[in-house]
C-alpha positions as CSV (number, residue, x, y, z in Angstrom):
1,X,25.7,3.6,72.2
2,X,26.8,6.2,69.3
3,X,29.3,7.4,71.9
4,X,30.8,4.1,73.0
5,X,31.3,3.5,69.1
6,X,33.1,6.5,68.5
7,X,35.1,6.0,71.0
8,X,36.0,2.3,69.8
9,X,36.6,4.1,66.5
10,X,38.4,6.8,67.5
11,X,41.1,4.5,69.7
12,X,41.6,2.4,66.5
13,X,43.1,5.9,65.3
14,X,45.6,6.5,67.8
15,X,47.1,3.6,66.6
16,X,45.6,0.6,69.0
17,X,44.9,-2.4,67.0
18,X,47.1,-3.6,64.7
19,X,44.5,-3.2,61.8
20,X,43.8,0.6,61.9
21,X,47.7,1.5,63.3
22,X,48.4,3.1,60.2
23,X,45.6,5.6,59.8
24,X,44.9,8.4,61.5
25,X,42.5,10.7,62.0
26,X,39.6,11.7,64.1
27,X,37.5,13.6,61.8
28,X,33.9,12.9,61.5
29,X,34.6,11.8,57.6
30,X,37.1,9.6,58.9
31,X,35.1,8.1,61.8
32,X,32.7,7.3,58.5
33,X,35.2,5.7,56.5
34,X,36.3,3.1,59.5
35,X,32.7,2.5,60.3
36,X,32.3,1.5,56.6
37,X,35.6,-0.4,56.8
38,X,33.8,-2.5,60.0
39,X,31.2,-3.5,57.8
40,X,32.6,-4.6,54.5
41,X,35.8,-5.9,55.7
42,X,34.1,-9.3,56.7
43,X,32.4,-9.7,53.5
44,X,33.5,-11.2,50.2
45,X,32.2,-8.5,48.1
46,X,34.6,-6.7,45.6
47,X,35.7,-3.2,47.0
48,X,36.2,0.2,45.1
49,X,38.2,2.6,46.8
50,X,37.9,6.5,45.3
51,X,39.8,9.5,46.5
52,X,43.0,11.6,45.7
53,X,46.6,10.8,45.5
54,X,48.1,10.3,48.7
55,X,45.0,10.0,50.9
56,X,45.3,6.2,51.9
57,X,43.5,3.9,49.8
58,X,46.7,1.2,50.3
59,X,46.1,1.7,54.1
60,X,42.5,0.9,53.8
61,X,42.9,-1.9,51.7
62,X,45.2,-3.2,54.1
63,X,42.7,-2.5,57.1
64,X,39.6,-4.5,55.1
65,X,42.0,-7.2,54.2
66,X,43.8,-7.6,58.1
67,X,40.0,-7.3,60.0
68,X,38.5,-10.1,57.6
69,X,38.1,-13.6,57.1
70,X,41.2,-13.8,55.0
71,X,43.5,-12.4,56.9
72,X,45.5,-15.1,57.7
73,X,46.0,-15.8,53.9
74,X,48.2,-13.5,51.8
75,X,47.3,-9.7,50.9
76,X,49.2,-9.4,47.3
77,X,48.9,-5.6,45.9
78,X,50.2,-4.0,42.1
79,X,50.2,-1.0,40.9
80,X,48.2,-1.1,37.3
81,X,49.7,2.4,36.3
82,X,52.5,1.4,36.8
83,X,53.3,-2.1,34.6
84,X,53.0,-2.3,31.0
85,X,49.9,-4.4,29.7
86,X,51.8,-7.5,28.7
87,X,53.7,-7.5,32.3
88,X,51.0,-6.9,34.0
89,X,49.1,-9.9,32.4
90,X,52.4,-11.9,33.5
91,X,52.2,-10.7,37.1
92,X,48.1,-11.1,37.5
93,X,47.9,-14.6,35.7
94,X,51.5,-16.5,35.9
95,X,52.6,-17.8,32.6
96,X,53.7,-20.9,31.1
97,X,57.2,-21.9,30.5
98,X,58.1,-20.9,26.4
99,X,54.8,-18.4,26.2
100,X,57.3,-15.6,25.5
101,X,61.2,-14.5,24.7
102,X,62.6,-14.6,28.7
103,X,59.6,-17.0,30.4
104,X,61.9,-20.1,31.3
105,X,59.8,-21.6,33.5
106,X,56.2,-21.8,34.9
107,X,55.8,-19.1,37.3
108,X,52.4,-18.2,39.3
109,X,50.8,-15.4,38.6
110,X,49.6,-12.8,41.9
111,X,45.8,-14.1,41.7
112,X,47.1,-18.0,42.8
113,X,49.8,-16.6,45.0
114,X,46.3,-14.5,47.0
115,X,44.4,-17.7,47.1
116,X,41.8,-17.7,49.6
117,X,43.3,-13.8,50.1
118,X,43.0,-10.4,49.0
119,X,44.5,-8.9,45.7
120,X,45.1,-4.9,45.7
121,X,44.7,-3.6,42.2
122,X,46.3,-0.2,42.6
123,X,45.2,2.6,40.0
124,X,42.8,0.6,38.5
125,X,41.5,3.2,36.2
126,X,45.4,2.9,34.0
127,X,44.2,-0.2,33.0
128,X,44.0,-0.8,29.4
129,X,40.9,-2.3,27.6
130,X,42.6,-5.8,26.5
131,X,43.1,-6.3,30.5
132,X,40.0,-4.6,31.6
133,X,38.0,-7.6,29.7
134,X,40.5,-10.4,31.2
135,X,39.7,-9.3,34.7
136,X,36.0,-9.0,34.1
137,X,36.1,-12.8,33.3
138,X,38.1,-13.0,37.0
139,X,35.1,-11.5,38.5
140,X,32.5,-13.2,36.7
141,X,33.6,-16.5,36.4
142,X,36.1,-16.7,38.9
143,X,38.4,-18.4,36.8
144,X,41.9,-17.5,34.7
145,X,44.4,-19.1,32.1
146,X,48.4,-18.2,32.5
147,X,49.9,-16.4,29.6
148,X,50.5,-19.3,26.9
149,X,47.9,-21.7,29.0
150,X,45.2,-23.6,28.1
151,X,44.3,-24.8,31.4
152,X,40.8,-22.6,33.2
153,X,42.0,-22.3,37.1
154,X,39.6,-21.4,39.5
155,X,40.4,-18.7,42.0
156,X,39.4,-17.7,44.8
157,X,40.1,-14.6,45.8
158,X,38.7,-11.0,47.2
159,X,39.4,-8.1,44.5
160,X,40.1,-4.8,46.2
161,X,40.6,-1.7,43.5
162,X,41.8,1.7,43.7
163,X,41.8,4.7,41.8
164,X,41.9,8.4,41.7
165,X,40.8,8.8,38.6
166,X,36.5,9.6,38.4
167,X,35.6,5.7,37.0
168,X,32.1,7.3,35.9
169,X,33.4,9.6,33.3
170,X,36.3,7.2,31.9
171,X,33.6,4.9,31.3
172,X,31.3,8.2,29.2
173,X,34.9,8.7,27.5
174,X,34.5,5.3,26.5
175,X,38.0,4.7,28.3
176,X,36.6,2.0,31.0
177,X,34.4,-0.9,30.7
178,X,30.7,-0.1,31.8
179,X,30.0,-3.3,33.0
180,X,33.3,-3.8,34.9
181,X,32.7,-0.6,36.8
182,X,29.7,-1.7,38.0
183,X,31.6,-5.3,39.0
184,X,33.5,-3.3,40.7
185,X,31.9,-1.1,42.4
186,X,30.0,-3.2,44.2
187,X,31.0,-1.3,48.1
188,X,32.0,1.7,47.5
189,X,34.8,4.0,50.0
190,X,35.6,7.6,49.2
191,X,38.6,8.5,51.0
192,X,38.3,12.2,52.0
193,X,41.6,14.7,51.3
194,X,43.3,16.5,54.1
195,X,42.0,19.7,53.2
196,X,38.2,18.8,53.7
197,X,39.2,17.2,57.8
198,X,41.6,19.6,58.8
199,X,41.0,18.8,62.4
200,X,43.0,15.7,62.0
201,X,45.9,17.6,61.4
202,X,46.7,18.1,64.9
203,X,46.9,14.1,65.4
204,X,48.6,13.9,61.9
205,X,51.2,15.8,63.6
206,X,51.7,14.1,67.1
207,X,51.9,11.1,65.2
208,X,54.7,11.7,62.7
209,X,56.2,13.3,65.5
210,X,56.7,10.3,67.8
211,X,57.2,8.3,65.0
212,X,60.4,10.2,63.7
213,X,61.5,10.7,67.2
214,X,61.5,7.2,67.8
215,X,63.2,6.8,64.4
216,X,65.7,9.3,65.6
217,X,66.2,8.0,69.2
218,X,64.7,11.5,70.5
219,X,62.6,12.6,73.2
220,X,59.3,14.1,71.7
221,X,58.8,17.8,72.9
């Protein structure tokens, strides 16, 4: 039975289903982090995924989001590190037409455009406190106001963050809200580096391989 699993797994890696194309690997760490993806994927629970730059927390987001319930509904993702706070307030909540200089006209904010969906909070651990408290409230109560609203909305909507930060020590620095960590980190997926599953370099390799060779119109050697 553990056999036939792994092998179910391990096809998903050479790129088979749609909802695993993208990552690869064959590792025993990375058999682990697809098994864990099969399990939490058709829940509603929030999601907190840990690891390094670069080792595929988008691509596992993706993978919950496309082997869900919610797949057929939108998968919105933004990068917290990357978006001033009052922006990124803007692009989580919508805003009302007038609320600031340049907001001409009601606009939906990414949590009513994921409706019924999956939002990606990217580098969650950038976020600053003022935001921190407004998306505990999201998780709590399910509910938002746009910038310059009065109106609660309800939402409904699966919260799927990222970081590479460690969470647990921003929150000793006093740098990350206690309880919104634990709101969080509900399911927890640590995304092992290459370095620590070098056997799936070789697969790594075939893969990027075919890929460019296809890109290139070449025959792979």
């Amino acid at each position: 039975r553990q056999l036939k699993q792994e092998n179910v797994l391990l096809k998903r890696t050479l790129g088979l289903p749609h909802q695993f194309s993208n990552i690869i690997g064959r590792s025993e760490s990375m058999l682990d982090v697809f098994k864990m993806v099969d399990t939490v994927a058709r829940t509603s629970s929030t999601i907190l995924l840990t690891g390094e730059s670069g080792t595929g927390k988008g691509l596992v987001a993706q993978a919950i989001h496309f082997n869900s319930l919610r797949r057929d509904k939108p998968m919105v993702a933004v990068n917290c590190g990357a978006i001033p706070e009052a922006l990124l307030e803007s692009e989580l909540f919508g805003h009302m037409r007038g609320s600031f200089t340049g907001a001409d006209s009601n606009k939906k904010g990414l949590l009513e455009v994921a409706e019924r969906g999956t939002v990606f909070l990217d580098e969650i651990g950038e976020m600053s406190p003022v935001m921190q408290v407004k998306l505990l409230r999201v998780l709590q109560e399910r509910r938002f106001r746009r910038v310059g609203g009065n109106e609660e909305r309800p939402v409904d909507v699966r919260v799927i963050g990222a970081t590479n930060r460690i969470l647990k020590d921003r929150v000793e620095q006093a740098k990350f809200r206690e309880d919104l960590f634990y709101r969080l980190n509900i399911l927890h997926i640590e995304l092992p580096p290459l370095r620590e599953r070098r056997e799936d370099l070789p697969v790594l390799v075939e893969h990027f391989l075919r890929r460019f060779c296809k890109k290139l119109n070449k025959a792979a050697t």
